[in-house]
C-alpha positions in Angstrom: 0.0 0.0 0.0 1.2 3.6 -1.2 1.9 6.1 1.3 -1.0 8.6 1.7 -0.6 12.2 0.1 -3.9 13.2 -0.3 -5.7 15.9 2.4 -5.2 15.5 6.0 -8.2 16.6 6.9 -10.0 13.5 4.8 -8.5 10.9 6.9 -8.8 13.0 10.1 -12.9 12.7 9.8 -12.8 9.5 8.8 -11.1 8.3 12.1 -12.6 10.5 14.3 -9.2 12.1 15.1 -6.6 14.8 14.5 -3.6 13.1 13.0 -1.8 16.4 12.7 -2.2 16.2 16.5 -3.3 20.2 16.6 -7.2 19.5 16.0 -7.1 21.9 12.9 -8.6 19.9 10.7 -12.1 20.4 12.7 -10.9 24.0 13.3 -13.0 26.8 11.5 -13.0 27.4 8.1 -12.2 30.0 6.1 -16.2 30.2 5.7 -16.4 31.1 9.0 -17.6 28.0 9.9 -16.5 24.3 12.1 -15.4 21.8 9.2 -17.8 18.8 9.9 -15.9 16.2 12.2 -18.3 13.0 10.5 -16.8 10.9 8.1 -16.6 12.0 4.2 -19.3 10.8 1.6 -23.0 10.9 1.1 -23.3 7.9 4.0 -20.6 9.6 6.6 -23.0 10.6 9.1 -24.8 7.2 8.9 -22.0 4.5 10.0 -22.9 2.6 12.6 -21.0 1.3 15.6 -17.4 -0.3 15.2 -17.1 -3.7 15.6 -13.9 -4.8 17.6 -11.6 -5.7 14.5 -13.0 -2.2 13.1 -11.9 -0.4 16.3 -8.4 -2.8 16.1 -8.2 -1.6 12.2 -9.2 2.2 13.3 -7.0 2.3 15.8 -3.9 0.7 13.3 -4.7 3.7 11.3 -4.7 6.6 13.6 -0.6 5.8 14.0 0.1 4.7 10.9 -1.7 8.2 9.4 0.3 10.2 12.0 3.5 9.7 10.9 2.7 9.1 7.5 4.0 5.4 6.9 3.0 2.7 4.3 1.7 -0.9 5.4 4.6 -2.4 4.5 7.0 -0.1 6.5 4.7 0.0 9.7 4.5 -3.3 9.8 8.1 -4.3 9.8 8.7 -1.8 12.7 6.2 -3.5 14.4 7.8 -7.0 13.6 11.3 -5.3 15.0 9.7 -4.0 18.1 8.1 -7.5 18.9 11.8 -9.0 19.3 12.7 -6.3 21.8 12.7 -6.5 25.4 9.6 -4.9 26.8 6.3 -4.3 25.8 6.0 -5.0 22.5 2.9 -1.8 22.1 5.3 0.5 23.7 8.5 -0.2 21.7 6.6 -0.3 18.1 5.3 3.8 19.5 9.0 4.6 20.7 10.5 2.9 17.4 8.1 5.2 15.4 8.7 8.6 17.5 12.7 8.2 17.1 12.4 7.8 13.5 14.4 10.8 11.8 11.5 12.8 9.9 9.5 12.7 13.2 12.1 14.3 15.2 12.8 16.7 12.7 9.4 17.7 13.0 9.1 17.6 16.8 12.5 19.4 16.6 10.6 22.4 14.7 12.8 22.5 11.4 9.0 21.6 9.9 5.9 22.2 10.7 4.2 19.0 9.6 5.8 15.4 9.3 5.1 15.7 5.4 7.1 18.9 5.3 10.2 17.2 7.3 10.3 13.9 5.7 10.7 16.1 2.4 13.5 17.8 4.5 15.1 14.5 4.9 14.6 13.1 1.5 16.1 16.2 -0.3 19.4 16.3 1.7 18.8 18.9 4.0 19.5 17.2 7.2 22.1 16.1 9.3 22.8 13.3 12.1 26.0 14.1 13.8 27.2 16.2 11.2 26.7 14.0 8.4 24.0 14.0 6.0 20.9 11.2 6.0 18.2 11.3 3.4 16.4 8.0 4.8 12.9 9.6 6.9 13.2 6.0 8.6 16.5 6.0 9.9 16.2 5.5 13.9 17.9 8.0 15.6 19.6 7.0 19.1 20.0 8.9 22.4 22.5 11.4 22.3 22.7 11.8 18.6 22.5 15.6 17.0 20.3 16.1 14.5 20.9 19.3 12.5 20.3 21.4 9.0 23.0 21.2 6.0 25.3 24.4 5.6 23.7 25.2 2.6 20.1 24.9 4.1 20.3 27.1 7.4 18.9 30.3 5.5 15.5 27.8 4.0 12.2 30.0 4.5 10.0 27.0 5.6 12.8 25.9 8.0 12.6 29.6 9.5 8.8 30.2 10.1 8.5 26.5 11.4 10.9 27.5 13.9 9.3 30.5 14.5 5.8 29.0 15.2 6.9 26.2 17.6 5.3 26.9 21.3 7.0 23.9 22.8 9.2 20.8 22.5 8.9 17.2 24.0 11.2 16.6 27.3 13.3 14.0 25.7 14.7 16.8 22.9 17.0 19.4 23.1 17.6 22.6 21.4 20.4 25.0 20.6 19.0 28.2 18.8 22.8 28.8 18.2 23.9 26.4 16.4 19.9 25.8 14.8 21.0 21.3 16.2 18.1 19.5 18.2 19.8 16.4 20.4 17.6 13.3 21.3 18.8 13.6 24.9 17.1 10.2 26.2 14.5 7.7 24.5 10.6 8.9 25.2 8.7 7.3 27.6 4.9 6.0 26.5 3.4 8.8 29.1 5.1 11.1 26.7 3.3 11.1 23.6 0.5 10.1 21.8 -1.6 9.6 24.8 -4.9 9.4 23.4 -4.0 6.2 21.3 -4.3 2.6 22.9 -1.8 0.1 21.2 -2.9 -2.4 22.7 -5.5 -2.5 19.9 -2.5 -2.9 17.5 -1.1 -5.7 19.3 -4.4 -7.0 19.1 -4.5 -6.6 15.9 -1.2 -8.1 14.5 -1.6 -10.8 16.8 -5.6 -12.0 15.8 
């Protein structure tokens, strides 16, 4: 399955839930008014009640929407994250929140994760100095993530800076040198506290 690059907003109703994580996309309009927060289509505000694969399936999708992954690549991390120590649920979120294009957006070099892993993908970033274009390279405690020489001076890297309230606990940030360090791996309390994946275990493992 294709990675999704159609409207946010779209899948956002569908699931009931802000995958940008800001609740815009049920913010008002530019008619002046609340953008409907039913599912798309003639039959959205008809669906019935979930049954408990469809809230497993529903569920899937909320994380998989949020940082913007395929099938394919979701479910190899969460493959990897069931032959770690642990909680299997808790490792596959951690896995996902330390990948590169996520930190770069929780960093504030973007504003969305679409915007950062476009960052990546076009050479603009740097781990400890050096250059990765892969959005799902993991990054690991203690590792600097930065901007390229040649992209310090980019206009969307500036006004996503500029518009950042607040940054997670387990990242660093040195206005200076414009370098974001992931000081410590996230803990589940952390992030994504509204999502239960323990209906993606669940899932996986029917």
């Amino acid at each position: 399955m294709a990675r999704y690059t159609g409207p946010s907003w779209k899948v956002s109703r569908r699931l009931h839930f802000s995958t940008l994580e800001n609740g815009k996309e049920f913010a008002i309009g530019k008619n002046g008014k609340a953008r409907r927060d039913y599912a798309p289509g003639q039959h959205g505000q008809r669906r019935g009640k979930l049954t408990e694969y469809g809230t497993q399936i529903q569920e899937k999708q909320k994380v998989r929407f949020i940082y913007g992954i395929n099938e394919k690549q979701f479910h190899n991390t969460f493959l990897k994250a069931g032959k770690m120590a642990g909680k299997t649920g808790d490792n596959f979120l951690v896995m996902l929140e330390t990948r590169l294009d996520n930190l770069v957006y929780r960093i504030g070099f973007a504003s969305t994760r679409r915007q950062a892993r476009q960052l990546v993908n076009h050479g603009h970033i740097t781990v400890d100095g050096k250059k990765v274009n892969i959005p799902s390279y993991f990054v690991k405690p203690g590792q600097v993530i930065g901007l390229a020489e040649s992209s310090r001076k980019l206009v969307v890297v500036k006004e996503a800076l500029e518009a950042i309230v607040s940054r997670k606990e387990y990242i660093s940030f040195d206005e200076n040198k414009l370098e974001g360090t992931l000081v410590r791996l996230p803990e589940r309390n952390e992030f994504l506290e509204d999502i239960r994946e323990n209906l993606i275990v669940e899932f996986y493992n029917r």
